[in-house]
C-alpha positions as a Markdown table, in Angstrom:
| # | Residue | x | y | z |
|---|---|---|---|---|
| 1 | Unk | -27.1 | -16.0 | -29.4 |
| 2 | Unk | -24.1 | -18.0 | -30.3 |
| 3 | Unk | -22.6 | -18.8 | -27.0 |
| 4 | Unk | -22.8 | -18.3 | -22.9 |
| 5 | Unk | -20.3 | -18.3 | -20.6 |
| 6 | Unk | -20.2 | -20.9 | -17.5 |
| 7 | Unk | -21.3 | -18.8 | -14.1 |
| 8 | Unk | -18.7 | -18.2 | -11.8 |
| 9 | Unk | -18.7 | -19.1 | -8.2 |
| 10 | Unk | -18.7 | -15.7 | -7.3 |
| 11 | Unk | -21.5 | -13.6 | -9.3 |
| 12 | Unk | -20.9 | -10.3 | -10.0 |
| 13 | Unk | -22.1 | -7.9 | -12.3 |
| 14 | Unk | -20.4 | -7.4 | -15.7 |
| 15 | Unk | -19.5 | -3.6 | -15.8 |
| 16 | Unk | -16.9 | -3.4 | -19.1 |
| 17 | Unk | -15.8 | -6.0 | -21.7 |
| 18 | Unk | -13.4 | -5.8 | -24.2 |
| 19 | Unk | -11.4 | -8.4 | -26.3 |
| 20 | Unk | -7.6 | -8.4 | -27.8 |
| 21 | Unk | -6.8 | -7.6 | -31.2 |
| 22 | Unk | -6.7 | -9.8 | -34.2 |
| 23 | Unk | -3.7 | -11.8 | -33.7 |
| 24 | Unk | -1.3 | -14.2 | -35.5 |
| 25 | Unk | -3.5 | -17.3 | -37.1 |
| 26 | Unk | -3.7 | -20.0 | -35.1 |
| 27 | Unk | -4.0 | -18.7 | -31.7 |
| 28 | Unk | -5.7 | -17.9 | -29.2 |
| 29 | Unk | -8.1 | -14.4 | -29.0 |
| 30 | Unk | -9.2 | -13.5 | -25.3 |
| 31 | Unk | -12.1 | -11.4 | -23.8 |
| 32 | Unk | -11.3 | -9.5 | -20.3 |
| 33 | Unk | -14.4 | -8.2 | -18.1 |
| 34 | Unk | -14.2 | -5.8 | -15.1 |
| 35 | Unk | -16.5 | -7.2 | -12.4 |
| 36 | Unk | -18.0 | -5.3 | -9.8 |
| 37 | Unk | -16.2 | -8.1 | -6.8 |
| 38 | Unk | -13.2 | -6.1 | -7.4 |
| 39 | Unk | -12.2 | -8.2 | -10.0 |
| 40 | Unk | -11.1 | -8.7 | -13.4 |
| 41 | Unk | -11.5 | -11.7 | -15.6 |
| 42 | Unk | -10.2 | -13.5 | -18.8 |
| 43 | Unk | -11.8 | -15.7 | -21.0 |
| 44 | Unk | -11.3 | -17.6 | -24.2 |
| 45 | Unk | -12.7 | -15.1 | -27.0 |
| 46 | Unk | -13.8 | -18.3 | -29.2 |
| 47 | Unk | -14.8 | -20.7 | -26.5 |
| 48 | Unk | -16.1 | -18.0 | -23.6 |
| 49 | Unk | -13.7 | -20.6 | -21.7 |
| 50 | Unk | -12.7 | -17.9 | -18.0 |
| 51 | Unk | -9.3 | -18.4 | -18.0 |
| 52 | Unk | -7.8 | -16.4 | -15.1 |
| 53 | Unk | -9.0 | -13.6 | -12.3 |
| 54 | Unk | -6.9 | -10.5 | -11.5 |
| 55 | Unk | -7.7 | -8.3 | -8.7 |
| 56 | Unk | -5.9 | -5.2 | -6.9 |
| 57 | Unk | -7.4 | -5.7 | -3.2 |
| 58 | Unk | -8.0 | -4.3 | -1.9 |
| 59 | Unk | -9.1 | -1.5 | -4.3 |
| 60 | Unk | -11.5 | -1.8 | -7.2 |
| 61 | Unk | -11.2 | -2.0 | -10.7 |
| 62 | Unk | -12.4 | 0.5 | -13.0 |
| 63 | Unk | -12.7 | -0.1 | -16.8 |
| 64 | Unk | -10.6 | -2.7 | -19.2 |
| 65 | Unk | -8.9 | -2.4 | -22.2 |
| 66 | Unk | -6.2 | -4.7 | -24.3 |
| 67 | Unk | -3.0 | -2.7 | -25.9 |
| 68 | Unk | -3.7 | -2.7 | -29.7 |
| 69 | Unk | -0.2 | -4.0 | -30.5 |
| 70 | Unk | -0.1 | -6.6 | -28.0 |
| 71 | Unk | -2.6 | -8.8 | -27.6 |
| 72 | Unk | -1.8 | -10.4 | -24.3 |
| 73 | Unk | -1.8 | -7.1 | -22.7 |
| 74 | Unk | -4.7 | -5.8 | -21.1 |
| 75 | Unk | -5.1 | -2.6 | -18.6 |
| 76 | Unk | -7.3 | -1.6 | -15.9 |
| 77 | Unk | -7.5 | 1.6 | -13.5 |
| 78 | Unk | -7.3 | 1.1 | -9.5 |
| 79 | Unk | -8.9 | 3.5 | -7.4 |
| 80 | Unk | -6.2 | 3.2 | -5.3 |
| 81 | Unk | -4.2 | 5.7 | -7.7 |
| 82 | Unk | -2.5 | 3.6 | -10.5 |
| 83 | Unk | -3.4 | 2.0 | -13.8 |
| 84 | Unk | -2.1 | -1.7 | -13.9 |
| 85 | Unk | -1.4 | -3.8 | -16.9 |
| 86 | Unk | -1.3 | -7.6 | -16.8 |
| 87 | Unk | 0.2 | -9.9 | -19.4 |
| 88 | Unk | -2.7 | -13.1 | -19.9 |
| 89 | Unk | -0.4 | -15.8 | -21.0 |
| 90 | Unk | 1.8 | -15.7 | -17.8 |
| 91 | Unk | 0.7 | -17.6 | -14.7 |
| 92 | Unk | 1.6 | -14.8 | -12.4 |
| 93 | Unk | -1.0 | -12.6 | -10.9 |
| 94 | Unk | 1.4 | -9.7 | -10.2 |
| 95 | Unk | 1.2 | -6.7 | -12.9 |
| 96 | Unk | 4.1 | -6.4 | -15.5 |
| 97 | Unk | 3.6 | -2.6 | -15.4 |
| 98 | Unk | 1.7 | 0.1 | -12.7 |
| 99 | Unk | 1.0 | 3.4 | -14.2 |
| 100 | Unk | 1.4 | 5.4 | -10.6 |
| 101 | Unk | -0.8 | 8.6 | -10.0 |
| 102 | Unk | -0.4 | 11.5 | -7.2 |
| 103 | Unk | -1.3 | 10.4 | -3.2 |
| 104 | Unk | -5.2 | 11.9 | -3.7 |
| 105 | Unk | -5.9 | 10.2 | -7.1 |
| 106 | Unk | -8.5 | 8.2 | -7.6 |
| 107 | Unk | -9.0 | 6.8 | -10.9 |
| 108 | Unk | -12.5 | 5.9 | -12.0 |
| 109 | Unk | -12.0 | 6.1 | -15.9 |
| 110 | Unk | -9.2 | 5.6 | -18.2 |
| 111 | Unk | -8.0 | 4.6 | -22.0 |
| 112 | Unk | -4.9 | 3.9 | -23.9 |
| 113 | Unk | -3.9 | 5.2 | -27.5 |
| 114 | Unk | -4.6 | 3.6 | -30.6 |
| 115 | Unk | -1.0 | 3.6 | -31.4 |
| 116 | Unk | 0.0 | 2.2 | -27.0 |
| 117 | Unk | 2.3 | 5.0 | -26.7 |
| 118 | Unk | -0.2 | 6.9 | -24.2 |
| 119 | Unk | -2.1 | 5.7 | -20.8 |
| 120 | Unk | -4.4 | 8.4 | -19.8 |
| 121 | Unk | -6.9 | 8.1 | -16.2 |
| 122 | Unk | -9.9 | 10.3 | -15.2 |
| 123 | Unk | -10.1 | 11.2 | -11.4 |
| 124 | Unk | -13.2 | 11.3 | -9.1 |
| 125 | Unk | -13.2 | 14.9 | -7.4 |
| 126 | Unk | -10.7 | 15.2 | -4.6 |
| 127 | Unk | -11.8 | 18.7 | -2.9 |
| 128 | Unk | -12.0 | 21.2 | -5.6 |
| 129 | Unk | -9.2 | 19.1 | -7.7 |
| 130 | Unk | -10.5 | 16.8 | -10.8 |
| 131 | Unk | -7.4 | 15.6 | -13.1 |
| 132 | Unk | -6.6 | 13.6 | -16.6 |
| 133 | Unk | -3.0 | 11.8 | -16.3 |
| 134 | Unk | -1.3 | 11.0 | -18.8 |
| 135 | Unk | 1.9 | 8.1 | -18.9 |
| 136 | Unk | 4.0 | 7.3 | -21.3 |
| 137 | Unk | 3.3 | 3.4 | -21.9 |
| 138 | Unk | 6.1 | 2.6 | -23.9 |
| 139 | Unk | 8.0 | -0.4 | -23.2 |
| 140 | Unk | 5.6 | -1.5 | -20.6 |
| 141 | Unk | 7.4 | -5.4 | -20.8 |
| 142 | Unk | 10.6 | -4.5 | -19.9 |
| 143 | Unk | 10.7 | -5.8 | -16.2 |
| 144 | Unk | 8.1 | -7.2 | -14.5 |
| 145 | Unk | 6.2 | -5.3 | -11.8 |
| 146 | Unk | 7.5 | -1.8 | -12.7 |
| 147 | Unk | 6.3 | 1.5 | -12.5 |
| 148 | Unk | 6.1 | 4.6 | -14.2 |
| 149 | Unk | 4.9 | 8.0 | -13.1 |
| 150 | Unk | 2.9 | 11.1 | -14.7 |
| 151 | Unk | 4.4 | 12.5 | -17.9 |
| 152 | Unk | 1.7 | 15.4 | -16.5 |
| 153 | Unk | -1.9 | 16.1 | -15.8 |
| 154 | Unk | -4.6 | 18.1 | -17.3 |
| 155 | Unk | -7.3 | 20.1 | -13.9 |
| 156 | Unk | -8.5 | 23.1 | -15.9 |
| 157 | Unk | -11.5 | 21.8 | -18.5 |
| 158 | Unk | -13.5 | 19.5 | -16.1 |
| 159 | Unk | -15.3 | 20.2 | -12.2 |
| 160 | Unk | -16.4 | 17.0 | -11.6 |
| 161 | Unk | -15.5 | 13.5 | -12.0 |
| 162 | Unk | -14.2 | 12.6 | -14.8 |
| 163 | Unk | -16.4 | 9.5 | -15.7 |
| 164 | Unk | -15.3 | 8.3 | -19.4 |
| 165 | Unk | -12.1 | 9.2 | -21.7 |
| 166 | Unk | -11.9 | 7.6 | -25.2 |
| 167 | Unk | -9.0 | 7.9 | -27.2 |
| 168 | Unk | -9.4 | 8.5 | -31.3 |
| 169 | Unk | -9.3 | 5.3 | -33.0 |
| 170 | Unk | -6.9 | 6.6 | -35.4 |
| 171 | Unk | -5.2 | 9.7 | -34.2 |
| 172 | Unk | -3.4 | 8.4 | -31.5 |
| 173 | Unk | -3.4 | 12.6 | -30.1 |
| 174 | Unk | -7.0 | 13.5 | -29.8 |
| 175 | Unk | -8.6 | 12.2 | -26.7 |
| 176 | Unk | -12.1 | 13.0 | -25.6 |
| 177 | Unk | -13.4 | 13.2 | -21.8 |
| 178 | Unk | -16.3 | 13.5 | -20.2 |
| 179 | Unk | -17.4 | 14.2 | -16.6 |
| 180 | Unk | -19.9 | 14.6 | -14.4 |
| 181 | Unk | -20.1 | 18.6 | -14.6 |
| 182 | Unk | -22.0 | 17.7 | -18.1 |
| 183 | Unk | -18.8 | 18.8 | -20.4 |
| 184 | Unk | -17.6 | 16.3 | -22.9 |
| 185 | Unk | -13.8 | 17.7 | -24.0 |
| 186 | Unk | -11.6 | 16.9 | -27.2 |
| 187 | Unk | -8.0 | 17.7 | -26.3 |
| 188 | Unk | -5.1 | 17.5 | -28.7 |
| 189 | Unk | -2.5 | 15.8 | -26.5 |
| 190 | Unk | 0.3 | 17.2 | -29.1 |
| 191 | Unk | -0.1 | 20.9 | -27.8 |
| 192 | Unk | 2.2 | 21.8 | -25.5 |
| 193 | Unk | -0.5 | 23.1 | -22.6 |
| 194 | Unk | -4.1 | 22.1 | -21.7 |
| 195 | Unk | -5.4 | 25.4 | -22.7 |
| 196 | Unk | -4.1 | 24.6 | -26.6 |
| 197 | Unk | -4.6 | 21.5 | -26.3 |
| 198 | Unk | -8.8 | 21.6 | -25.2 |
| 199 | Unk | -9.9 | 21.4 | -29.2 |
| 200 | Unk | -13.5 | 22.2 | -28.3 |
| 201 | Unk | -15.8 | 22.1 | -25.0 |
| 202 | Unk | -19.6 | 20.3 | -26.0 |
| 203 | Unk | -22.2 | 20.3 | -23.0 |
| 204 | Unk | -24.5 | 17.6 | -22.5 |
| 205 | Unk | -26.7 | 19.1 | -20.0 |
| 206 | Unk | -26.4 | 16.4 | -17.6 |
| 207 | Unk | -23.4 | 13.5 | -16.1 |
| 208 | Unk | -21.8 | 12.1 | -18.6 |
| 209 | Unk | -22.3 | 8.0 | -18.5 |
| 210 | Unk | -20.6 | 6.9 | -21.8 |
| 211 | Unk | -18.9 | 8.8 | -25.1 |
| 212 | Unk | -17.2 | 7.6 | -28.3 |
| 213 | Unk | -16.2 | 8.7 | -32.1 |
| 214 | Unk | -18.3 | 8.4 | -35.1 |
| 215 | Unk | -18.9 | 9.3 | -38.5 |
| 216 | Unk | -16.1 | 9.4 | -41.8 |
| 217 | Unk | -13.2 | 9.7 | -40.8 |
| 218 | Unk | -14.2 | 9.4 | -36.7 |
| 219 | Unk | -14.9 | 13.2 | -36.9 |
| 220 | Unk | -18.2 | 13.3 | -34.9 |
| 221 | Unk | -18.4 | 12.1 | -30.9 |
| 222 | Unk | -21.0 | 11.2 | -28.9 |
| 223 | Unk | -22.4 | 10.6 | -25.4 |
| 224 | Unk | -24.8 | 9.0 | -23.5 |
| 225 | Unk | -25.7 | 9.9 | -19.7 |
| 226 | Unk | -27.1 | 8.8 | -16.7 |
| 227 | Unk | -30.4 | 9.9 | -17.2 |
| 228 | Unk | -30.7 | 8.2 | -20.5 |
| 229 | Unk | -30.3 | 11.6 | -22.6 |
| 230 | Unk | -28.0 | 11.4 | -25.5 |
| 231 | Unk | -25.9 | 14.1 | -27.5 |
| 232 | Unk | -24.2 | 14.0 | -30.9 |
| 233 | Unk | -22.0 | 16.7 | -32.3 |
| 234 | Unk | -19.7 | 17.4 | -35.1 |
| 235 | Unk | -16.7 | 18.8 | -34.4 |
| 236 | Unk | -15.3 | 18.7 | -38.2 |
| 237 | Unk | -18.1 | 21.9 | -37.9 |
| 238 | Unk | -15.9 | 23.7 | -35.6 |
| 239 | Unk | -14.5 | 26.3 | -38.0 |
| 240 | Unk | -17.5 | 26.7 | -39.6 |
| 241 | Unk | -20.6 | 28.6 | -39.3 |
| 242 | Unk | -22.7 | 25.3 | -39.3 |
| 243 | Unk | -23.7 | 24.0 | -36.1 |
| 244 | Unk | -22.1 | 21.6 | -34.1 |
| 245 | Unk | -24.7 | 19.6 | -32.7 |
| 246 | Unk | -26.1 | 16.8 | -34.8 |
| 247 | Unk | -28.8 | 15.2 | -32.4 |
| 248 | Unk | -29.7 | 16.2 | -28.9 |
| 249 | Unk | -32.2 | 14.2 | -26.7 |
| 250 | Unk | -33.1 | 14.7 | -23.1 |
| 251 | Unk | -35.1 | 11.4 | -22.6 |
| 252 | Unk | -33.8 | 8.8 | -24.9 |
| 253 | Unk | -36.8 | 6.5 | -22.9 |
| 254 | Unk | -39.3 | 8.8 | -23.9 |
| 255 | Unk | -38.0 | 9.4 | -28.2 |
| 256 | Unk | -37.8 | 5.6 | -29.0 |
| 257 | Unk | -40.9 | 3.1 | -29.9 |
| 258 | Unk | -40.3 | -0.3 | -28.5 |
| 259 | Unk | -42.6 | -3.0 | -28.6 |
| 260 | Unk | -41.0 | -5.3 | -26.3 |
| 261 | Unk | -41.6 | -4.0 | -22.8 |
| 262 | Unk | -40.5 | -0.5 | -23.6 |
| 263 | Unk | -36.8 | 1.3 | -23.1 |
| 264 | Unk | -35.2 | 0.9 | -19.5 |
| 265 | Unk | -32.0 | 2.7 | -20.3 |
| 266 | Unk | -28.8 | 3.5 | -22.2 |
| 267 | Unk | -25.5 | 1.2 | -22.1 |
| 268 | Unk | -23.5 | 3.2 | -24.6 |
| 269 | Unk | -23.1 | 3.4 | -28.6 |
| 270 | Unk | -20.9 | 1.8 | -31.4 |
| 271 | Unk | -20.3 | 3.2 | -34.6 |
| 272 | Unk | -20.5 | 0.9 | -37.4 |
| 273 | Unk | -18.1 | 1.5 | -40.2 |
| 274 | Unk | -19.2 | -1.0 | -42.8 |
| 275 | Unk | -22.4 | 1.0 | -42.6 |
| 276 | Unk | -21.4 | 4.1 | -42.3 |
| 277 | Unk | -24.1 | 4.6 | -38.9 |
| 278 | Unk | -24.3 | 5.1 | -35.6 |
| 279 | Unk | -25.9 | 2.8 | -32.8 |
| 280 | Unk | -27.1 | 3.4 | -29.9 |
| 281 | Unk | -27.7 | 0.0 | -26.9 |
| 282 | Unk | -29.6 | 0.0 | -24.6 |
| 283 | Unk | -32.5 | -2.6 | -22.5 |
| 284 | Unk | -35.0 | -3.5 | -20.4 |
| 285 | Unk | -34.8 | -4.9 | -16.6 |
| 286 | Unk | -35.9 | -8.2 | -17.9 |
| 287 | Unk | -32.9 | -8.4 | -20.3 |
| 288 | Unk | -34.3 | -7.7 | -23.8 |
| 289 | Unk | -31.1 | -5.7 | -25.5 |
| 290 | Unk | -32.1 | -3.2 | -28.3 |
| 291 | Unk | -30.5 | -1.7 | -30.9 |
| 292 | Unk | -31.3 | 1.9 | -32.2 |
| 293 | Unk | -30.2 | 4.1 | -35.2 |
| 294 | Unk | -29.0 | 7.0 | -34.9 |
| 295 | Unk | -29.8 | 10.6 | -37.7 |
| 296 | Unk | -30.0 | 13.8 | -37.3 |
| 297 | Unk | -34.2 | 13.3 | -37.8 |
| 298 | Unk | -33.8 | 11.3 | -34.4 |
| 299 | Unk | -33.5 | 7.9 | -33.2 |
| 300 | Unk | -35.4 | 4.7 | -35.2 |
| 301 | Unk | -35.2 | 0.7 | -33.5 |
| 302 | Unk | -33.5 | -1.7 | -35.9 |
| 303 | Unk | -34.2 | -4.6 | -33.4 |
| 304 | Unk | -33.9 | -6.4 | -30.2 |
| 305 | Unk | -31.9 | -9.5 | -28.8 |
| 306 | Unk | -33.9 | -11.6 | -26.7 |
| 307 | Unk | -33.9 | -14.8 | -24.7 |
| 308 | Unk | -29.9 | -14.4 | -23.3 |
| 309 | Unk | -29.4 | -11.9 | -20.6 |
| 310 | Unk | -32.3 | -12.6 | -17.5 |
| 311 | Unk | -31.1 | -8.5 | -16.1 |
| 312 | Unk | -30.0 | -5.1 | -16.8 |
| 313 | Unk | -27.2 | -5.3 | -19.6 |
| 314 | Unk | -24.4 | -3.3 | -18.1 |
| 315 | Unk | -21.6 | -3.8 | -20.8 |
| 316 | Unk | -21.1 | -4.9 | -24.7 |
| 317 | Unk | -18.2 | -4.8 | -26.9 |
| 318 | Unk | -18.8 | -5.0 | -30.8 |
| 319 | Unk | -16.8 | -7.0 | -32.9 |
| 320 | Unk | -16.3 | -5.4 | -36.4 |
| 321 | Unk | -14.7 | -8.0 | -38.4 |
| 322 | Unk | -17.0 | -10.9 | -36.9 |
| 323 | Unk | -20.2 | -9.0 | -37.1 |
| 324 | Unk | -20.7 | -10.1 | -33.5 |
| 325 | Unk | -21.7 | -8.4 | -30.0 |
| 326 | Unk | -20.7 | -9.7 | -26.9 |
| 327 | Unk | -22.7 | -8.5 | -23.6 |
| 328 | Unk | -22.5 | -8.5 | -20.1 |
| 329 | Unk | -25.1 | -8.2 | -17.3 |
| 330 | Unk | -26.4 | -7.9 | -13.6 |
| 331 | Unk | -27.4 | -12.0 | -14.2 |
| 332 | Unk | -23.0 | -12.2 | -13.9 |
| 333 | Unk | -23.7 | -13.6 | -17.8 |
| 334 | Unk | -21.4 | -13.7 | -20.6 |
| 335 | Unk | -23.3 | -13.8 | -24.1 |
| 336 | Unk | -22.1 | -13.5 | -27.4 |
| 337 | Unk | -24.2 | -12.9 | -30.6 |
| 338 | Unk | -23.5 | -13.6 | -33.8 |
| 339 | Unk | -26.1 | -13.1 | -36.8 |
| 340 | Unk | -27.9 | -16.5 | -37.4 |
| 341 | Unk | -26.1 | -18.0 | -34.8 |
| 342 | Unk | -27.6 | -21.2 | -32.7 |
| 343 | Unk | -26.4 | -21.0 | -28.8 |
| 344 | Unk | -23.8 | -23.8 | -28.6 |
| 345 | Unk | -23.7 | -23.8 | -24.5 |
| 346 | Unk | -24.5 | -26.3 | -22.6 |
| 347 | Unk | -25.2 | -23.8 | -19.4 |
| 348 | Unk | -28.6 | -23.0 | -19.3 |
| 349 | Unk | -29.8 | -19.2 | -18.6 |
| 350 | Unk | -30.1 | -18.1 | -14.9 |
| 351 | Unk | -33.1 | -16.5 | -13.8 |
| 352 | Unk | -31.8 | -14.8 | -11.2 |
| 353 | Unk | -30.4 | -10.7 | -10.3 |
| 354 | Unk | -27.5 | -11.0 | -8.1 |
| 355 | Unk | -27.0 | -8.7 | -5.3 |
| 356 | Unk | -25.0 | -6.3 | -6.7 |
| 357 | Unk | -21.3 | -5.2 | -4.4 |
| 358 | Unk | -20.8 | -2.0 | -6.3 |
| 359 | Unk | -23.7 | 0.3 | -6.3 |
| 360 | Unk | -23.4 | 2.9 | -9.5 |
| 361 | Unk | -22.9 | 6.4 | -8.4 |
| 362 | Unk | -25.1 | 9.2 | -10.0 |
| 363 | Unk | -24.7 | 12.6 | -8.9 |
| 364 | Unk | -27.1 | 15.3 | -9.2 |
| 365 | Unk | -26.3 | 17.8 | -11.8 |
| 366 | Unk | -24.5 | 20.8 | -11.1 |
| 367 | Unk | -25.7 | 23.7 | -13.7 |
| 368 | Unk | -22.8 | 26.0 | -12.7 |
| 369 | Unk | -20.9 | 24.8 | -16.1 |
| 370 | Unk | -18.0 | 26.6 | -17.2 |
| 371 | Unk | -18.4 | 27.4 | -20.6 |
| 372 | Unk | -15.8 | 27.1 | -22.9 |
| 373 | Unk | -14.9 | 28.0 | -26.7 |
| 374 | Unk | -17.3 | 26.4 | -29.0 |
């Protein structure tokens, strides 16, 4: 463990992370965390330094993410129907853009395009009504505190909240969701309807908690969900008479030898390019964080991170080009890891689970899927 962030005065758990984009030598790199006090905050990505807080009471916060091409930009979704973006290096609190959504929306999930030009937000079930909306984020600086409405929505491939959405890291028109109903989607946003654009329809057999690309050429996705099953699938096998599905477990818990005090659960995966392989994170209660392998022969530990987090890890974010992992947990600590790093924080570790204000919804499954092309 390289370094730990200074508790705030208000503990929370750390529910997403993610950090800004390489920018120009010479300055500075920040790290933005959603926080289950209705909050989101920035730190200093070199120093783990908090910055600034943003909040939308008083509505929650859902989810974080930095625009690829600006790296003072960073977006979250409200549940009060909108998706805001902030600008870090200004002292104001108020938004410089608000992505606004229909009177019944509210957004639990969202992403923006690899290339910024498209803001898309999952909705939680409102009656018989489940939507993806989609806004064009272009020119999202131009006046401060504007807003933009729908370009359109998608209601037809999911019946259930819509939990995760994760844009392709290079094809800035593929976008994958996944819901509760158990369906994880890959739509080509390019298509002029939903019903061209739904690419292919995978089931994971349960609510979907996380999903992601993989593989050459980010060909392959993957989920995780909230009964620690996992599922891994190939769509460059879609036209072919090969199966789709790479991997499927029910249990991760119950596939995965750990010595140290067993597997709790699943925070999500990463997909290492350098080494052409897939990872899966997950923990124990206690904090231990371990890493896992993914093949088609099944899941293998590579190792475990100990001595940092003192609670359930909620949220990491992997850093490619630094080889490091930052991680966030129900102990409202900040960790980063770097490989043969010594902790350089003065703080010492808390041993403490906070109270959490957010309790994480899981809904029973409902086995009435639709079932949809391949």
């Amino acid at each position: 463990m390289a370094r730990r962030s200074v508790p705030s005065e208000e503990p929370s758990y750390l529910l997403d992370i993610h950090t800004s984009p390489a920018a120009q030598p010479g300055s500075s790199r920040f790290v933005a965390v959603s926080c289950s006090n209705e909050s989101l905050r920035v730190y200093d990505r070199e120093t783990l330094r908090f910055l600034r807080e943003y909040r939308a009471q008083p509505r929650l916060l859902s989810g974080v993410r930095f625009a690829h091409t600006r790296d003072s930009l960073v977006f979250s979704a409200c549940s009060q129907g909108s998706v805001r973006c902030w600008d870090v290096r200004s002292a104001s609190q108020e938004p410089v853009q608000v992505f606004t959504g229909y009177p019944s929306n509210v957004f639990i999930s969202f992403d923006l395009s690899c290339s910024d030009l498209v803001v898309c937000a999952g909705t939680e079930k409102a009656e018989k009504d489940t939507f993806l909306v989609f806004w064009d984020a272009r020119g999202v600086t131009d006046c401060a505190s504007a807003t933009k409405e729908p370009l359109g929505v998608y209601s037809e491939s999911h019946n259930d909240d819509i939990t995760k959405i994760c844009f392709h890291p290079t094809e800035p028109s593929l976008v994958v969701s996944g819901s509760t109903d158990g369906l994880v989607n890959v739509f080509d946003i390019n298509k002029d309807n939903e019903d061209d654009a739904l690419i292919s329809t995978c089931n994971s057999d349960s609510s979907v908690s996380s999903l992601g690309w993989a593989g050459e050429g980010y060909k392959q996705v993957y989920c995780t969900t909230h009964d620690e099953g996992f599922c891994w699938w190939d769509t460059a096998q879609l036209d072919t008479e090969d199966p789709i599905t790479l991997l499927h477990i029910l249990d991760v818990r119950e596939s995965v030898c750990t010595e140290n005090h067993g597997l709790h659960y699943l925070v999500g995966g990463l997909y290492h390019e350098k080494a052409g392989k897939l990872f899966l994170v997950g923990g124990t209660s206690t904090g231990n964080i371990h890493l896992m392998s993914c093949s088609s022969d099944g899941l293998s530990l590579v190792g475990t991170l100990s001595g940092g987090h003192s609670a359930t890890v909620r949220s990491f974010c992997w850093s490619p080009t630094e080889e490091a992992l930052l991680t966030g947990g129900e102990d409202a600590q900040l960790l980063l890891w770097k490989p043969g790093a010594v902790e350089r924080s003065l703080t010492k570790k808390a041993s403490l689970k906070i109270s959490s204000s957010v309790q994480k919804r899981v809904r029973v499954h409902n086995t009435s899927l639709k079932s949809r092309k391949k």
